[in-house]
C-alpha positions as CSV (number, residue, x, y, z in Angstrom):
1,X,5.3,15.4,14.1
2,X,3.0,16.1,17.2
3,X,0.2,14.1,18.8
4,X,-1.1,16.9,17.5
5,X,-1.4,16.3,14.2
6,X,-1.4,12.8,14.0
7,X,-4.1,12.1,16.5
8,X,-6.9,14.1,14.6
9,X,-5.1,12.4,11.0
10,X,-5.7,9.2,12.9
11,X,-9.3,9.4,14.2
12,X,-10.1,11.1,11.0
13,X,-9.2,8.5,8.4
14,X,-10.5,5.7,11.1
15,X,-13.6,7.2,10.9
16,X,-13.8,7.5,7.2
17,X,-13.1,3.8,6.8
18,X,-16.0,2.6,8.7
19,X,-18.3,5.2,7.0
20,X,-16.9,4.4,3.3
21,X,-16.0,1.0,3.6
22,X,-20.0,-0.8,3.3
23,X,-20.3,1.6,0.5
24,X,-17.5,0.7,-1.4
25,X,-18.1,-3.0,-0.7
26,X,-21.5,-2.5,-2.3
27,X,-20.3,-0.6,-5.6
28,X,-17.1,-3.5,-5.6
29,X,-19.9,-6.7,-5.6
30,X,-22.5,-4.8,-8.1
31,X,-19.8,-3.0,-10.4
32,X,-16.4,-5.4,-10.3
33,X,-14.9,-4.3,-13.7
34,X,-16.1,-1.0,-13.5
35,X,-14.8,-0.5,-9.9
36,X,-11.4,-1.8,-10.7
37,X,-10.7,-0.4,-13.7
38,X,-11.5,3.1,-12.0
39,X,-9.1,2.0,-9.1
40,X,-6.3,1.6,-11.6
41,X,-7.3,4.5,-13.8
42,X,-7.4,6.9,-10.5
43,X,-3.5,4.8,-9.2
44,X,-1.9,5.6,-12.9
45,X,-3.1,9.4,-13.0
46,X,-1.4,9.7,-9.2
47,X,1.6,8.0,-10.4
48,X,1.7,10.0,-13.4
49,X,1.3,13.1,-11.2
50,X,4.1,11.9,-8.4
51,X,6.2,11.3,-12.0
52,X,6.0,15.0,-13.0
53,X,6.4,16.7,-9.5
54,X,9.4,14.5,-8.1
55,X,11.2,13.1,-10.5
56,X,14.3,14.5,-12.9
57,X,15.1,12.1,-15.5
58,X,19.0,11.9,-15.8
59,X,19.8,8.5,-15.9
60,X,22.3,7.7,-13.8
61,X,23.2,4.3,-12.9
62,X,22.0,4.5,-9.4
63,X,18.3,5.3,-10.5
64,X,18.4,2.1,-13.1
65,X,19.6,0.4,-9.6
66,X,17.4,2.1,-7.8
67,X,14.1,1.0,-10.4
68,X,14.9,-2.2,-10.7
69,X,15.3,-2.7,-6.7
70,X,11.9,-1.5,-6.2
71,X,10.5,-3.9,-9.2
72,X,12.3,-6.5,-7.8
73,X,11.1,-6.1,-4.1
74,X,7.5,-5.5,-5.1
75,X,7.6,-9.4,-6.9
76,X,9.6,-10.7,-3.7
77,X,6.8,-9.4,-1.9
78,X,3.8,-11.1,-4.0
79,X,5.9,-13.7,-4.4
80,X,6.4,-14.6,-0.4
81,X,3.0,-13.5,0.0
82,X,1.3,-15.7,-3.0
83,X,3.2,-19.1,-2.1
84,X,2.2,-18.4,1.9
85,X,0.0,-21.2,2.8
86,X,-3.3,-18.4,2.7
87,X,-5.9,-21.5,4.2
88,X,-7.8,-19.5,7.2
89,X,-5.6,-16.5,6.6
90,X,-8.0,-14.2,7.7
91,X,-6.9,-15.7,11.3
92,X,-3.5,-16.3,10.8
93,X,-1.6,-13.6,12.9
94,X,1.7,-14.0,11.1
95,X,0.4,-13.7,8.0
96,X,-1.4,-10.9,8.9
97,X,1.0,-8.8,10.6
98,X,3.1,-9.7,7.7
99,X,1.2,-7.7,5.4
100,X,0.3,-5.2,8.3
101,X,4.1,-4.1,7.9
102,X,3.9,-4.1,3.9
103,X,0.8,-2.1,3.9
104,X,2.8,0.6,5.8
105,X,4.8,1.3,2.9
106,X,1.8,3.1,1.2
107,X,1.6,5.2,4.7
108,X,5.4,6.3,4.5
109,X,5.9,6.7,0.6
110,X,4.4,9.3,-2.2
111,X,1.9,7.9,-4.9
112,X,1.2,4.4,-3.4
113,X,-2.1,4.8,-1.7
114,X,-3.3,2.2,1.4
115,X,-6.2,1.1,-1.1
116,X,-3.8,0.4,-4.1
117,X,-1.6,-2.0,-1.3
118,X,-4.5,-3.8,-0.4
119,X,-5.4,-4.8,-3.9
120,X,-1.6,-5.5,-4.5
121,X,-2.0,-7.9,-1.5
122,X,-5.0,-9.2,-2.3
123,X,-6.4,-8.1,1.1
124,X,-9.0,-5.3,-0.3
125,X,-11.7,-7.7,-0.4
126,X,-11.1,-9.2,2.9
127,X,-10.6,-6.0,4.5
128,X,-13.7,-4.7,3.9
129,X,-15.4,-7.6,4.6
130,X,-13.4,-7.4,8.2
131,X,-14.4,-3.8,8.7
132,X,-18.4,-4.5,7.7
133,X,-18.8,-7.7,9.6
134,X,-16.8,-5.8,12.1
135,X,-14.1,-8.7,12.5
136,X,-11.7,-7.5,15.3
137,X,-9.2,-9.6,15.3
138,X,-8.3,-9.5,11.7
139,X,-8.4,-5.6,12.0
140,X,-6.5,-5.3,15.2
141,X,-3.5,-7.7,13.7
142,X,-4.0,-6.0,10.1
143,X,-3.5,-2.6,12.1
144,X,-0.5,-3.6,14.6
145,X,1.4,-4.4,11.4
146,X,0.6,-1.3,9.9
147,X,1.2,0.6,13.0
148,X,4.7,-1.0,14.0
149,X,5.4,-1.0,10.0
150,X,4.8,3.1,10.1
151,X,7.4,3.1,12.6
152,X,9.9,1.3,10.9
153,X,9.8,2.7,7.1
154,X,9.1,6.5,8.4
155,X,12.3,6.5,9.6
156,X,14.2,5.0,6.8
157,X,12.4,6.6,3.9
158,X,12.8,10.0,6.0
159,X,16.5,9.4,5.8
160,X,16.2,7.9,2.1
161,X,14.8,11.0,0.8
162,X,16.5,13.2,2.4
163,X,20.1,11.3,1.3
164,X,18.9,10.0,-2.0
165,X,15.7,11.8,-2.9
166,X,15.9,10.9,-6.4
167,X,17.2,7.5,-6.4
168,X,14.6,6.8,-3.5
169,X,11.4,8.1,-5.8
170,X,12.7,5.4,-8.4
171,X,12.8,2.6,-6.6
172,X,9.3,4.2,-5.3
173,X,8.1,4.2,-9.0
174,X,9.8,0.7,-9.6
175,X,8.0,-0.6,-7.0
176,X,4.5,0.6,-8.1
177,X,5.2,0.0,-11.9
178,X,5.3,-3.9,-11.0
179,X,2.1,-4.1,-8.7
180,X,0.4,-2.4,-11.2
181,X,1.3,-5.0,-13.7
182,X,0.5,-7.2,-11.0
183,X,-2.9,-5.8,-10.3
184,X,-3.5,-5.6,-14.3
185,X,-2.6,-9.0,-15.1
């Protein structure tokens, strides 16, 4: 990909954060049930979608592998995340980065969206707090993360795909099947 490309993508979605984000703050604190169960609603039709255009179901034993991997991972990830001593995380730069590098994932792979990661995290709230009360310094960590994380999984999910497309989707939809439970529950 060209500078191109990604620097209009960039400036693009950048800009549609800080327009959307008070917005959807607003509709989060006066609608909270109704604003999350849309959010999952809108996640399980794109999974459902990603399901039906990617994936051939022939169980082999390297998809089971594959699924259960990405379930796995996904509660590895809470779990690290979850037991993390979280007091004044919004300033804790490891921490931060930390999750800067998981949010990537959604940048890199099919059907998980940045949004649906943040909630996974736990980070939705906090981010748009960050983004109205224009908090810099949890943005620019939160963003380095995501920015060296990009650069990291876009090369290995290129390579995943293109070696095991299949078994790579799975452990994609293993992955979101358990933060959605996660989210749910």
């Amino acid at each position: 990909m060209s500078i191109s490309y990604l620097l209009p993508l960039s400036l693009g979605g950048i800009s549609s954060i800080f327009i959307c984000s008070y917005p959807l703050k607003l509709f989060c604190e006066v609608f909270p049930t109704v604003s999350s169960i849309t959010f999952c609603i809108i996640s399980i039709i794109s999974v459902f979608l990603f399901i039906k255009t990617n994936l051939v179901f022939k169980l082999t034993i390297y998809k089971i592998s594959s699924f259960i991997f990405g379930f796995i991972l996904s509660f590895l990830l809470t779990f690290m995340l979850e037991n993390y001593s979280i007091v004044g995380y919004e300033n804790n730069t490891i921490y931060l980065l930390f999750a800067g590098l998981i949010l990537a994932i959604a940048l890199v792979l099919p059907a998980i969206s940045f949004s649906y990661m943040l909630v996974f995290l736990g980070l939705y709230e906090q981010t748009l707090n960050a983004i109205t009360n224009y908090n810099i310094t949890f943005l620019i960590l939160l963003g380095f993360g995501v920015l060296l994380g990009t650069f990291i999984f876009a090369k290995l999910f290129l390579w995943l795909i293109n070696k095991y497309q299949q078994e790579t989707y799975i452990f994609v939809l293993g992955f979101y099947i358990y933060s959605l439970i996660k989210i749910i529950l």
